[in-house]
C-alpha positions as CSV (number, residue, x, y, z in Angstrom):
1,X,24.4,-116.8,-83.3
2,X,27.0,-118.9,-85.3
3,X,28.5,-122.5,-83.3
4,X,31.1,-122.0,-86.4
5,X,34.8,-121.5,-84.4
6,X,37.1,-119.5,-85.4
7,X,39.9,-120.1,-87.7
8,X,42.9,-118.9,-88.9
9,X,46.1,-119.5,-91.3
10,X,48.3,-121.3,-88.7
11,X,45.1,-123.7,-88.6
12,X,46.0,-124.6,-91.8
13,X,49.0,-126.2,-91.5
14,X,47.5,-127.8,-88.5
15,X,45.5,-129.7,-90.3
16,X,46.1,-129.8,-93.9
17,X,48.1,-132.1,-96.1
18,X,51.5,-129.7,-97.1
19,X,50.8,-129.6,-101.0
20,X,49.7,-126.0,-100.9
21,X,50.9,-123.1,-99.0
22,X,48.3,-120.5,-99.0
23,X,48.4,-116.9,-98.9
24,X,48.2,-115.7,-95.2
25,X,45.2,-113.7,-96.7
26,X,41.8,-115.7,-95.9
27,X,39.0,-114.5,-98.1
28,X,35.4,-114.7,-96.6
29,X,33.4,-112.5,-98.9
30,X,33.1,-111.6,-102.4
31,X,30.9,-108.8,-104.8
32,X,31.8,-108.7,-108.1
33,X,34.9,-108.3,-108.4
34,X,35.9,-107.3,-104.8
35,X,36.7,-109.7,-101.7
36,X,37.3,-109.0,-98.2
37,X,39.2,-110.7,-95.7
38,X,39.0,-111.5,-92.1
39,X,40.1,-108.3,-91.1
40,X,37.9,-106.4,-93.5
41,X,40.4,-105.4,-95.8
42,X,39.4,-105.5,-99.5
43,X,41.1,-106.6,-102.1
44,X,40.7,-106.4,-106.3
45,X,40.3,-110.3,-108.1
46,X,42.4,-110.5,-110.9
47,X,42.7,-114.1,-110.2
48,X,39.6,-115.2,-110.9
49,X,39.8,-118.2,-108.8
50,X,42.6,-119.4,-112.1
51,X,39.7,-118.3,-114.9
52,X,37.4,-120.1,-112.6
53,X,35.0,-117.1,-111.6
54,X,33.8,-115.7,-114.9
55,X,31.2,-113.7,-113.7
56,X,33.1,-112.8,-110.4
57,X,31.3,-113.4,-106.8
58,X,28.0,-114.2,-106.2
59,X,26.8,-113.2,-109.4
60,X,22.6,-112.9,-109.1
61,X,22.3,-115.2,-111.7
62,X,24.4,-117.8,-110.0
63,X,22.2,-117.4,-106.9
64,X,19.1,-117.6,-108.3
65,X,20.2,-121.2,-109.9
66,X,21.7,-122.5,-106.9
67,X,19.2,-121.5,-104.9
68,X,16.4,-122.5,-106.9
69,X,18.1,-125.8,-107.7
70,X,19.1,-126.3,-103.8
71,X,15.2,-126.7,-102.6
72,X,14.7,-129.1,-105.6
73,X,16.8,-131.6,-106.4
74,X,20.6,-132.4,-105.5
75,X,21.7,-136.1,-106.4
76,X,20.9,-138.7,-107.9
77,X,23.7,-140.8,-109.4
78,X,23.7,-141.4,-113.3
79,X,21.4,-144.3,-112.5
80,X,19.2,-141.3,-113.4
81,X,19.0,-138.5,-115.7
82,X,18.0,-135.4,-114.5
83,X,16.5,-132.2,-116.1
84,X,19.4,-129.4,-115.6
85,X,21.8,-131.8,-117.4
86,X,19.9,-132.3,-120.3
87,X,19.2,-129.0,-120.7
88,X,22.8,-127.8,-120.4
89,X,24.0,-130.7,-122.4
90,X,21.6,-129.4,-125.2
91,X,22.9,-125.9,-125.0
92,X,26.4,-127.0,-125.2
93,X,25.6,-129.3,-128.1
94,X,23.6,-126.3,-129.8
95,X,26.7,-123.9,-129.5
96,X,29.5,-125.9,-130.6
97,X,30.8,-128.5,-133.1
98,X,29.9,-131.2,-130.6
99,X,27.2,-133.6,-130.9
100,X,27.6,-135.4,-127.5
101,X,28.4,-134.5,-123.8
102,X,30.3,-136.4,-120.7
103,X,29.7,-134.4,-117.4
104,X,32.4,-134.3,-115.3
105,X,33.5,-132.4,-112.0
106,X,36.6,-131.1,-113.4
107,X,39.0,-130.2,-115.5
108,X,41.2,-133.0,-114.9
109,X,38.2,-135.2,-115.0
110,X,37.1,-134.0,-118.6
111,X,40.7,-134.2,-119.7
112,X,40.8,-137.6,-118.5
113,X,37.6,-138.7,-120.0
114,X,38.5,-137.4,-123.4
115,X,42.3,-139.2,-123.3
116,X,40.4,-142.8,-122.5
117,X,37.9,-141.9,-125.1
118,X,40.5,-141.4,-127.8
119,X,42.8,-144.7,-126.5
120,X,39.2,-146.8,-126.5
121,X,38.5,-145.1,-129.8
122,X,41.7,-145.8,-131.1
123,X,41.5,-149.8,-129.9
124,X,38.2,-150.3,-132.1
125,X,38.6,-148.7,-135.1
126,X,42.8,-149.6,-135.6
127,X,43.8,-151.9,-133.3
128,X,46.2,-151.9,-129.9
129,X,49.2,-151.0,-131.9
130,X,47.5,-147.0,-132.4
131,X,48.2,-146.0,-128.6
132,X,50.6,-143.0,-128.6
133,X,49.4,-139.8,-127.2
134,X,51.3,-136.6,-127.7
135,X,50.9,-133.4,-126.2
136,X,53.5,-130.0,-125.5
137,X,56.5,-129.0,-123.2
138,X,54.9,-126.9,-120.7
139,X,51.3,-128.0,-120.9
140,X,49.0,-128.7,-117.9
141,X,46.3,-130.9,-118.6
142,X,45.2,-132.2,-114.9
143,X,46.9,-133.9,-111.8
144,X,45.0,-137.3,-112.2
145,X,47.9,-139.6,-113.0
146,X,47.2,-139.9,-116.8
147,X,46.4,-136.5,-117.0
148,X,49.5,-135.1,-115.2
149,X,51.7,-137.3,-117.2
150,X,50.6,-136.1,-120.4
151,X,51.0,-132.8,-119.2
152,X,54.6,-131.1,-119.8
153,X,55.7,-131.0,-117.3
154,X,57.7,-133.3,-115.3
155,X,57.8,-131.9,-112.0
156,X,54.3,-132.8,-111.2
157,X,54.7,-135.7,-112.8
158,X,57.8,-137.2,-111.3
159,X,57.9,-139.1,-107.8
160,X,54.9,-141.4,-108.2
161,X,56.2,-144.7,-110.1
162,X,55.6,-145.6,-113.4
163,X,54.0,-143.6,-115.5
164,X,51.2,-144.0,-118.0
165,X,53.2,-145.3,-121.4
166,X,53.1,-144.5,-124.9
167,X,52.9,-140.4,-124.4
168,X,55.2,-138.0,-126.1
169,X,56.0,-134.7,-125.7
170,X,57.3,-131.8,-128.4
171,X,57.7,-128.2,-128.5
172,X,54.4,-125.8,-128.6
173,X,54.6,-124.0,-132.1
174,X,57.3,-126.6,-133.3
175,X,55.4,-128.1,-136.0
176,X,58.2,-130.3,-137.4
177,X,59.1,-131.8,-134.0
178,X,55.5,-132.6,-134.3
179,X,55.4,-133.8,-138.0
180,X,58.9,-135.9,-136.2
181,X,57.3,-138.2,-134.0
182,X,53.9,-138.8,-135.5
183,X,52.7,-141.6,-136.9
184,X,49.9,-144.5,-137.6
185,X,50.6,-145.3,-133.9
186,X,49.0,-142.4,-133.0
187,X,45.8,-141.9,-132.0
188,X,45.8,-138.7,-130.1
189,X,47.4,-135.0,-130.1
190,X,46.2,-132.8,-127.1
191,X,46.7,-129.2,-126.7
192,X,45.6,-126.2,-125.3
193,X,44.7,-123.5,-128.2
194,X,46.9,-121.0,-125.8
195,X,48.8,-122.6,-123.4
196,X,48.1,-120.6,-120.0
197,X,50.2,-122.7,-117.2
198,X,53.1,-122.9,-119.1
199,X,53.6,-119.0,-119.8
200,X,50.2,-118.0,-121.6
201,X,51.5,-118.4,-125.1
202,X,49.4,-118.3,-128.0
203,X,49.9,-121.0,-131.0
204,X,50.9,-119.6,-134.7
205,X,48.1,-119.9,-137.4
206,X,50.3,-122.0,-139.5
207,X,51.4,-124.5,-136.6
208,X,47.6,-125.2,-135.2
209,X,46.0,-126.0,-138.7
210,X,49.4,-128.1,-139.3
211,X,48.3,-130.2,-136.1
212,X,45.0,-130.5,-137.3
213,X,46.3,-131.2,-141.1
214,X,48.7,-133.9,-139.1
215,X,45.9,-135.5,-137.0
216,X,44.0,-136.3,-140.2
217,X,47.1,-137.6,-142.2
218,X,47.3,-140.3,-139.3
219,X,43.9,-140.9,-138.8
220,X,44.5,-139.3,-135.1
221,X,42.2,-137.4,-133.0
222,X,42.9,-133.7,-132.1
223,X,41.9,-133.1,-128.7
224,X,41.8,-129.6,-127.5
225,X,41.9,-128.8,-123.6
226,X,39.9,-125.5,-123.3
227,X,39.6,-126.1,-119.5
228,X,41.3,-122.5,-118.8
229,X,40.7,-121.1,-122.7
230,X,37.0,-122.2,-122.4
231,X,33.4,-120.2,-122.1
232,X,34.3,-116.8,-123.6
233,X,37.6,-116.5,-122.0
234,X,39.1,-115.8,-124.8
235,X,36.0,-113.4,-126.2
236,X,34.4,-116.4,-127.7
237,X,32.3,-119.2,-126.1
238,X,35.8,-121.6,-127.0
239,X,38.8,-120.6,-128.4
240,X,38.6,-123.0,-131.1
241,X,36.3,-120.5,-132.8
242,X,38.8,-118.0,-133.4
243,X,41.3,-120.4,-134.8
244,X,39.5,-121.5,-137.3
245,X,40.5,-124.7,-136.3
246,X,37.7,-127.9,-135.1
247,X,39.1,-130.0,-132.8
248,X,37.3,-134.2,-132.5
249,X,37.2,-133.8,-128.7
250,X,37.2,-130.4,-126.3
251,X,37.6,-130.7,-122.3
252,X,35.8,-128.2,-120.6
253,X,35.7,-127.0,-116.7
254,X,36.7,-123.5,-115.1
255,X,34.6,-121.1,-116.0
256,X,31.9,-123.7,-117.1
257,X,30.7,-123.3,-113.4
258,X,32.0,-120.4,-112.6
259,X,33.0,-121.4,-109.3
260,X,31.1,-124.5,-108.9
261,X,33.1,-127.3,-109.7
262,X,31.7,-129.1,-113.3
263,X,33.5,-130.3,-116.2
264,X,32.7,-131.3,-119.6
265,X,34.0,-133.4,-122.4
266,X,32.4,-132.6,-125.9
267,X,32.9,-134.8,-128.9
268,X,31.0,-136.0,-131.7
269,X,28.5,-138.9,-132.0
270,X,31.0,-141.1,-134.2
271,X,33.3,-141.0,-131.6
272,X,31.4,-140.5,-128.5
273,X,29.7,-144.3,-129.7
274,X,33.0,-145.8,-128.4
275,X,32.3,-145.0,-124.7
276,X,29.8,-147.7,-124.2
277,X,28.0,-148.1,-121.3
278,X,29.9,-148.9,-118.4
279,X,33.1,-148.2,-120.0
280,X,33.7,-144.8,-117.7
281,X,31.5,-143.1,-115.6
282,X,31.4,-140.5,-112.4
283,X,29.5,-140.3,-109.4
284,X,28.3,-136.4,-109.1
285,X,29.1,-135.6,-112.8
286,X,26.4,-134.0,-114.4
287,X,24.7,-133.2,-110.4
288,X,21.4,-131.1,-111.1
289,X,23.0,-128.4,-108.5
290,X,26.2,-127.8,-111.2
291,X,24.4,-128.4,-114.1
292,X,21.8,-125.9,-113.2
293,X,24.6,-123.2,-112.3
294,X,26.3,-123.8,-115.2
295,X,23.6,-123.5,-117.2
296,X,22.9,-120.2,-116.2
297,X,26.6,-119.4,-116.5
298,X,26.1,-120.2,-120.0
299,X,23.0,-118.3,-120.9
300,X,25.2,-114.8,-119.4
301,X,28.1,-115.6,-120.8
302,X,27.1,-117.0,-124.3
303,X,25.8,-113.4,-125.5
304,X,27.5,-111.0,-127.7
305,X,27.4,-107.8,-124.9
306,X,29.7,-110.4,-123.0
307,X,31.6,-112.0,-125.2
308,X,32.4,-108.5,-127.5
309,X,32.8,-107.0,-123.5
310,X,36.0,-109.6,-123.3
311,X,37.9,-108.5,-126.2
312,X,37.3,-104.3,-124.5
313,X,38.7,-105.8,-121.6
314,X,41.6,-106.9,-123.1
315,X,42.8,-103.6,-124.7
316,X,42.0,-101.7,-121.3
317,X,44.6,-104.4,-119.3
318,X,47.2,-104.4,-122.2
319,X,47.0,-100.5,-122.1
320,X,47.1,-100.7,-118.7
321,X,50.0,-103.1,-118.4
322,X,51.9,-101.1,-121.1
323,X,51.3,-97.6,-118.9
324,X,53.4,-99.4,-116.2
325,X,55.7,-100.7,-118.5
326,X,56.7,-97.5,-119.2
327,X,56.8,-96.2,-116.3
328,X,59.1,-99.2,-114.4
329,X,60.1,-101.3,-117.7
330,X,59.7,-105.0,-115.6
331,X,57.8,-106.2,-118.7
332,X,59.6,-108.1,-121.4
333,X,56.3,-109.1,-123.3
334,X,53.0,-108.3,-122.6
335,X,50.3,-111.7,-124.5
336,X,47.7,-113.5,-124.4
337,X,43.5,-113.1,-125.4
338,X,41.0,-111.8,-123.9
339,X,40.9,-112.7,-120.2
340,X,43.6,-115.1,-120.1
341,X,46.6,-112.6,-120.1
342,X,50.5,-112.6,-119.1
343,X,53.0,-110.3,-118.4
344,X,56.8,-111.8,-118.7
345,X,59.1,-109.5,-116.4
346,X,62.3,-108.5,-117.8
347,X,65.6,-110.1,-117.9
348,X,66.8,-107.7,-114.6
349,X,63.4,-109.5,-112.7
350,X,63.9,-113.3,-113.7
351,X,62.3,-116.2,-111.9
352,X,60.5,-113.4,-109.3
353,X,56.7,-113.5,-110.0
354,X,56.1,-114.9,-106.7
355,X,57.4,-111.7,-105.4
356,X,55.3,-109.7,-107.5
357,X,52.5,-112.0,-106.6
358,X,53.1,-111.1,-102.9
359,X,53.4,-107.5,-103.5
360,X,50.4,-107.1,-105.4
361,X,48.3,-108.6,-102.5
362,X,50.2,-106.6,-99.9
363,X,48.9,-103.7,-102.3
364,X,45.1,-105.2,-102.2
365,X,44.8,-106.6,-106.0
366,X,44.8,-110.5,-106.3
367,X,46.8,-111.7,-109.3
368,X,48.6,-114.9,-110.7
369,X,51.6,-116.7,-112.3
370,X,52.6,-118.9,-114.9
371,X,56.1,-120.2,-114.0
372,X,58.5,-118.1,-112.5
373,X,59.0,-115.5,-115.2
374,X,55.3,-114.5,-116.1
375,X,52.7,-112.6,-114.2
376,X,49.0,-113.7,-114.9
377,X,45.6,-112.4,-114.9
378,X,42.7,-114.4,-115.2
379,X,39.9,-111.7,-114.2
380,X,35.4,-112.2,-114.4
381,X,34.8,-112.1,-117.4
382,X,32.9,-108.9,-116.8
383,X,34.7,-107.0,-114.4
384,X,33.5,-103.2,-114.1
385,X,35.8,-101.0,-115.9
386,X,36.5,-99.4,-112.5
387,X,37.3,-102.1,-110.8
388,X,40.1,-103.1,-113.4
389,X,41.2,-98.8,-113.2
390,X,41.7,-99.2,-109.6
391,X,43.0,-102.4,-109.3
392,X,46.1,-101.6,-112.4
393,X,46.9,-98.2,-109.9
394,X,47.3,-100.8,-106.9
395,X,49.4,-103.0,-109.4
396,X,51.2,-100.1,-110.5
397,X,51.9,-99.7,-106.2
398,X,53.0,-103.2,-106.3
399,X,55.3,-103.0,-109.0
400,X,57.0,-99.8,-107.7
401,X,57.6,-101.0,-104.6
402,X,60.1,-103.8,-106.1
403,X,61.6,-101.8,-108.1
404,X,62.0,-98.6,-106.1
């Protein structure tokens, strides 16, 4: 018999700090791509946790490595090194341009590891006059207090004191605005290869080798935050693969896990050098219990039936998404890769996402939103092809009951 009491959504605001204000839906299973509530009721995960659960809900493989890893070893503190670490650290290393790896416990974290890495390597090579960090209206890049500042935007920012110095902001695909503000004094651009909180908006060809042509005419360091674009999201193992673009330094977190919280900050040795012992660390970053989940994350995910099985997914949502276009025409674009997708509603349906957040759960299909104007969907990686059918016909419910 379970001592565990009962609780419920009013105990929330009992007890919780008021930043969030959670669905009155309280998940407390999940298969797949399926959850069920309190009550029973089952619902459809297009949410993905925000592109956290790649392989949706208790995926066997998951399990098995947390399981396995749980009746071995949890912690130890980077006083050690442990085994499931170095093996995913290897792996990762293997895959990508990266010859080192920072471990992390999130996205924010990683973010904030790689923006200390570039100021420290900045310092040493040029001198404390290289400082400036730019980055792009309407990116998210963390909620630490470096992080959310060189994020774009200011309302998450705002309200705190003084902010981190020396960061810039400029358009996403504006490549003059860029070309505008950059100079020998920096020694950083970060971006997300398709910005997902601010809209899900993918860059132009031309503008993200311009930033990477721009980054090497200032002796800066590209920094790419794959946090939400990361581990096949986008139907390859990083985004940065189909862009034909290398970046010096790549955050990853989200999906890394999927679903148990790691990050990671890749770079290569030259620069990685310039984080010298003792000059950042974290407690649980690279634990043995997320470093052995995540490496079995990566051997499913990091497989062509997976990665190939994104870019199907795609054209099944878009086709989807289009079908209730035309039926209710509450779509003004429908963008993105893979399975990092928006849908911006139409003039007529301006600033209400939230409502067609709401509807869609009150229709049993859990999906997202970036800003006001932009409905998001951020599914497993490898969610059955019936589970995305059924889940667009409750969508379809959703959307005609705001319209009808």
């Amino acid at each position: 018999m379970s001592n565990q009491a009962a609780v419920n959504r009013a105990d929330f605001d009992q007890v919780m700090v008021p930043n969030y204000s959670p669905s009155k839906v309280i998940p407390v299973r999940g298969v797949g791509s399926r959850l069920w509530d309190q009550e029973g009721r089952e619902f459809i995960d297009f949410a993905g946790g925000i592109a956290v659960n790649c392989l949706g809900h208790c995926h066997p493989a998951l399990v098995n490595a947390l399981t396995e890893q749980g009746n071995k070893l949890w912690h130890l503190s980077n006083v050690y090194t442990n085994e499931p670490a170095i093996r995913l650290a290897q792996k990762l290393v293997d895959a990508t341009f990266a010859d080192k790896v920072y471990f992390a416990n999130s996205g924010a974290e990683a973010n904030e590891a790689a923006l200390k890495l570039a100021r420290r390597w900045a310092l040493d090579k040029f001198g404390a006059h290289k400082d400036q960090i730019i980055s792009f209206t309407k990116s998210f890049h963390g909620r630490t207090f470096f992080t959310v500042t060189v994020g774009g935007q200011p309302a998450y920012s705002d309200g705190f004191g003084p902010k981190p110095g020396a960061i810039e902001h400029v358009a996403y695909n504006d490549l003059s605005a860029l070309a505008a503000v950059m100079s020998d004094k920096t020694c950083a651009v970060m971006i997300e290869p398709l910005q997902g909180e601010g809209g899900v908006i993918s860059p132009d060809v031309e503008f993200i080798k311009g930033v990477r042509d721009l980054c090497d005419q200032h002796n800066a360091l590209l920094v790419f935050d794959e946090v939400q674009t990361g581990f096949g999201r986008t139907g390859s193992l990083y985004a940065y693969e189909q862009l034909g673009v290398t970046p010096d330094i790549l955050a990853s977190a989200k999906s890394l896990g999927g679903g148990f919280p790691i990050g990671a900050m890749l770079t290569t040795a030259a620069i990685a050098e310039h984080l010298k012992v003792g000059t950042h660390g974290s407690t649980y970053g690279g634990n043995p219990l997320a470093c052995a989940v995540a490496e079995a994350v990566f051997d499913v995910v990091n497989t062509p039936a997976v990665l190939d099985g994104v870019k199907q997914r795609e054209q099944l949502f878009k086709q989807h998404l289009a079908d209730i276009n035309s039926n209710y025409s509450v779509f003004k674009d429908i963008r993105g890769q893979g399975m990092l997708l928006g849908a911006e509603l139409s003039d007529a349906y301006t600033g209400r996402a939230r409502d067609f957040l709401n509807a869609a759960t009150d229709a049993g299909v859990f999906v997202l939103m970036a800003g006001p104007n932009v409905i998001r969907f951020t599914p497993s990686l490898v969610i059955p092809e019936q589970d995305i059918a059924e889940g667009m016909q409750r969508f379809a419910k959703a959307v005609a009951s705001l319209v009808g």
